[in-house]
N, C-alpha and C positions, 0 to 999 in steps of 0.2 A: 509766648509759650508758657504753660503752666505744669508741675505736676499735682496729683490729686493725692490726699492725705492716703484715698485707699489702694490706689497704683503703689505708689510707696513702701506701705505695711507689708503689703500682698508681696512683693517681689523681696522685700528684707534690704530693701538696697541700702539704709540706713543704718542698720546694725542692731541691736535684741534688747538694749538695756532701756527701759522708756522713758523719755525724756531728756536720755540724752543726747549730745551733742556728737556729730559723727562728720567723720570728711569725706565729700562728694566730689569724685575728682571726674568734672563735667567737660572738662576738652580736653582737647588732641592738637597738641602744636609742634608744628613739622619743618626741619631745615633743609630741603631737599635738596639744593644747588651747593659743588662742592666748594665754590667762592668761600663762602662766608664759614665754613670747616678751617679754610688755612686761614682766614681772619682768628676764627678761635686758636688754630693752632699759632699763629704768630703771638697773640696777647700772650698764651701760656710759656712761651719761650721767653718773651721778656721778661714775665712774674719770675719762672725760674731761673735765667740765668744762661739759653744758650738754644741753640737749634733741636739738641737731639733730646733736651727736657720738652721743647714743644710738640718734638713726635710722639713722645712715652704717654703725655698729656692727653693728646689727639687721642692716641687711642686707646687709652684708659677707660676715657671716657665715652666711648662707645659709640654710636651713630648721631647722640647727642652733642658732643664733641665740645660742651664747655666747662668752664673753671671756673668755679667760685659764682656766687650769687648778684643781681644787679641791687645796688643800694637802692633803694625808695628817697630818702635822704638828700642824694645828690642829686637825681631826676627830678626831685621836687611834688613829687607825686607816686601814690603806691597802688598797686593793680588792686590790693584786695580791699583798700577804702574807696577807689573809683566804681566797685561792686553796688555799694550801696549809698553813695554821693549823688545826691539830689539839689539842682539848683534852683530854689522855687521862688526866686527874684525876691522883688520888697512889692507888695499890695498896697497903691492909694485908690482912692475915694475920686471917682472924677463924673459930674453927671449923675450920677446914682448908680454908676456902676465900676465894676472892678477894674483897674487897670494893674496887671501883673510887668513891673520893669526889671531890665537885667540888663549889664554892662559887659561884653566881650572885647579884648583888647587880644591882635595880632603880637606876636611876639617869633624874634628866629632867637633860637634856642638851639643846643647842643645836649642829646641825650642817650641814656646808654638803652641800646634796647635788645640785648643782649650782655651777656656776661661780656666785657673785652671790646664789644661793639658800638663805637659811636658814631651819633647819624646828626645829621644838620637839619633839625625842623623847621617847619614854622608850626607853629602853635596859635588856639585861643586859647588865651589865661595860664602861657605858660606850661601848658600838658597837651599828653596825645591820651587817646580823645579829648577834645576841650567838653567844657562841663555839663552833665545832662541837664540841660533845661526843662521845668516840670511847669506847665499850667494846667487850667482845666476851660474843657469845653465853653463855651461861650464868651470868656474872659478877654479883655482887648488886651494883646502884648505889644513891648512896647523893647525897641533890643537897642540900646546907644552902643553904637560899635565905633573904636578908636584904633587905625592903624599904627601900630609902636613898629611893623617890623620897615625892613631894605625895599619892599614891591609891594604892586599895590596889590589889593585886597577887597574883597567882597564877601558877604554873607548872604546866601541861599537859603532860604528856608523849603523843605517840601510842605506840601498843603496845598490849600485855597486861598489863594490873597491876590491883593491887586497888582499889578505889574511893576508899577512904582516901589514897590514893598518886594523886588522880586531878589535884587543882588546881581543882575545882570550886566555886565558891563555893555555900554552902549544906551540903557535902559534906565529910566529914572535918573538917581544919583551914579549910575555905575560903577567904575574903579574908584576905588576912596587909596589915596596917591600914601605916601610915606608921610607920617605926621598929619594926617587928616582925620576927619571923623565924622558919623552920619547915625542917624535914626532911622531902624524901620520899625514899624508900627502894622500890625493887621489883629485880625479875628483869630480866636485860637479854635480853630473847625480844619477839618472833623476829628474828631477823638479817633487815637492809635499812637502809634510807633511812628515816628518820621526821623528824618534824618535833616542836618543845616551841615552845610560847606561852603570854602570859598569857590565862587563860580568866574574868575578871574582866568585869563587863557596864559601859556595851555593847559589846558582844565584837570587834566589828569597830573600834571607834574603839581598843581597845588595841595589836591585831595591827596598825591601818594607820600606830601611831604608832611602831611600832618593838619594839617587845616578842616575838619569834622567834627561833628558830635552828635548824640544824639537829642532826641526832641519830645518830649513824651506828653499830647494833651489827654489828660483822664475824662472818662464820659461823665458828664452831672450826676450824673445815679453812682457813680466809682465802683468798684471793682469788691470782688470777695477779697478781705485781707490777708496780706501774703508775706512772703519774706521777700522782698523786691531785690531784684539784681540784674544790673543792666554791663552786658560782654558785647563789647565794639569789637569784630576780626578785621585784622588791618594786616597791612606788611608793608617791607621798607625793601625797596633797592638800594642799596649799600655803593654799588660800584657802577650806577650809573648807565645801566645796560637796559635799562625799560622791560626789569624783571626783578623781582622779589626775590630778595637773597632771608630774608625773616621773614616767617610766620608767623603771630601771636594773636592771643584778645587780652586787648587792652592795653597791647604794646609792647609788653615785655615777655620778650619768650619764655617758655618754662616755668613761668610765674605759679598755676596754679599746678602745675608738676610739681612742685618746688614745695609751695603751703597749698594743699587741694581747701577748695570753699569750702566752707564748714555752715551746714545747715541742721536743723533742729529734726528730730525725729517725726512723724508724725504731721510734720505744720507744713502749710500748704506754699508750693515754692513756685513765682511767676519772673521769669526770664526773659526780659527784651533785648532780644539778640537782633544787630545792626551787622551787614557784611558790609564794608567800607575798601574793602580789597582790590586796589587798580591792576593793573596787567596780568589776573588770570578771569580768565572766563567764567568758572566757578567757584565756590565756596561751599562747604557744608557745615552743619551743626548734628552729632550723632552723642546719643548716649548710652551705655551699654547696660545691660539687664533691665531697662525700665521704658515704658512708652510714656507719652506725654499728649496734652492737648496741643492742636497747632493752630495761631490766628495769624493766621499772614493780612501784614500790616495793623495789625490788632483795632480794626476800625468794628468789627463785629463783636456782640460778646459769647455770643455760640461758638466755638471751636468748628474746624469744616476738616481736621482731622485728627486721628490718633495712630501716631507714628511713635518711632524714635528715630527718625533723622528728619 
């Protein structure tokens, strides 16, 4: 998804002053199940001191229902740098052609993904979503994957590639066990948005625990220059009920409610939006006073719509 400098201007959604800098507050992230309300209202009771501080807290805070902000710090990772964090491996020389490599290592982790809320992940590299991987079309990748966490573990890439190169358990190297580790290697085709997970069973309890990211190959010819930002919508079941008690992109609820993106007037904004979302059926992406171009799976570079959702 892109917007266009004159979408933009036109509609004013960036604010009068030129060149400067304005905040774009691009999602909508929602706590709909009252679970995770009395999870908020229990933290604030302990911060204060007692039960009926956690109800005054509760609902103080209005449908929102939380207290205080998540550290970056202690997660080890911050929504508004995973905005623009790109991992474009290390480039050798092999045959006379490019070989683009990059190291992902499983890790279970504990993090807060809410204000008061902590969740048991597993992790690549330590973070949810683990890190966006960047090559470009035609370049061989090359991904050393090392399991650190308790289970085993796979990497899925989507795309084109050979079977053996799939992540599959059962298939090629399969499950890579606790303390093991494996190479896949394939063709970085076709240029777009993809997504890599563990494909380790049960398939959905790995991806809802954290185990994702995105995958971005750029076409040879690359793209009109933009202000790049890549938003993973994910959610966490909290209490184990094979349902989402968190909503967020990029993990942490309320994040860009909290600091909205901040984009540049005028300059041209492209957003690869990943729905990673287990146990609901849908997901949307909406933005309000402004349309955009839509490339679903960005393998085209013609837009096939203008929308705002």
């Amino acid at each position: 998804m892109k917007f266009g400098e004159d979408k933009i201007s036109r509609r004013k959604l960036l604010g009068t002053a030129a060149g400067a800098t304005a905040a774009l507050p691009l999602l909508h992230e929602s706590l709909p199940h009252q679970g995770v309300h009395d999870q908020f209202a229990r933290a604030a009771g302990e911060e204060h001191g007692g039960g009926g501080a956690a109800s005054a807290a509760h609902k103080g805070a209005g449908h929102r229902g939380t207290v205080g902000r998540v550290d970056p710090r202690v997660n080890g990772f911050d929504p508004q740098e995973i905005l623009r964090d790109y991992d474009r491996g290390k480039v050798v020389r092999e045959g006379g052609r490019a070989v683009r490599e990059f190291e992902l290592v499983a890790e279970d982790r504990e993090i807060e993904v809410a204000p008061g809320v902590k969740f048991a992940a597993w992790t690549y590299n330590g973070r949810v979503p683990g890190p966006t991987l960047r090559a470009t079309e035609g370049e061989r990748v090359r991904i050393k994957f090392v399991n650190g966490s308790k289970h085993p573990h796979t990497i899925h890439f989507h795309g084109i590639h050979r079977d053996l190169s799939d992540g599959i358990p059962g298939v090629g190297v399969g499950n890579i066990e606790p303390g093991g580790s494996t190479v896949y290697e394939f063709e970085a085709f076709p240029f777009g948005l993809h997504l890599y997970h563990c494909h380790s069973t049960p398939l959905a309890e790995h991806i809802a625990k954290g185990l994702y990211g995105a995958f971005i190959i750029d076409p040879k010819k690359g793209r009109p220059e933009a202000d790049e930002l890549v938003m993973v919508m994910n959610g966490f079941d909290t209490n184990f009920d094979l349902a989402n008690e968190i909503y967020a992109v990029n993990t942490v609820a309320f994040a860009y409610h909290d600091q909205p993106v901040q984009v540049k007037r005028g300059q041209l904004v492209r957003m690869y939006v990943v729905n990673v979302l287990e146990f609901d059926l849908l997901n949307s992406f909406h933005v309000h006073a402004n349309f955009f171009d839509y490339y679903p799976t960005g393998t085209k570079l013609e837009p096939r719509d203008f929308t705002d959702t």
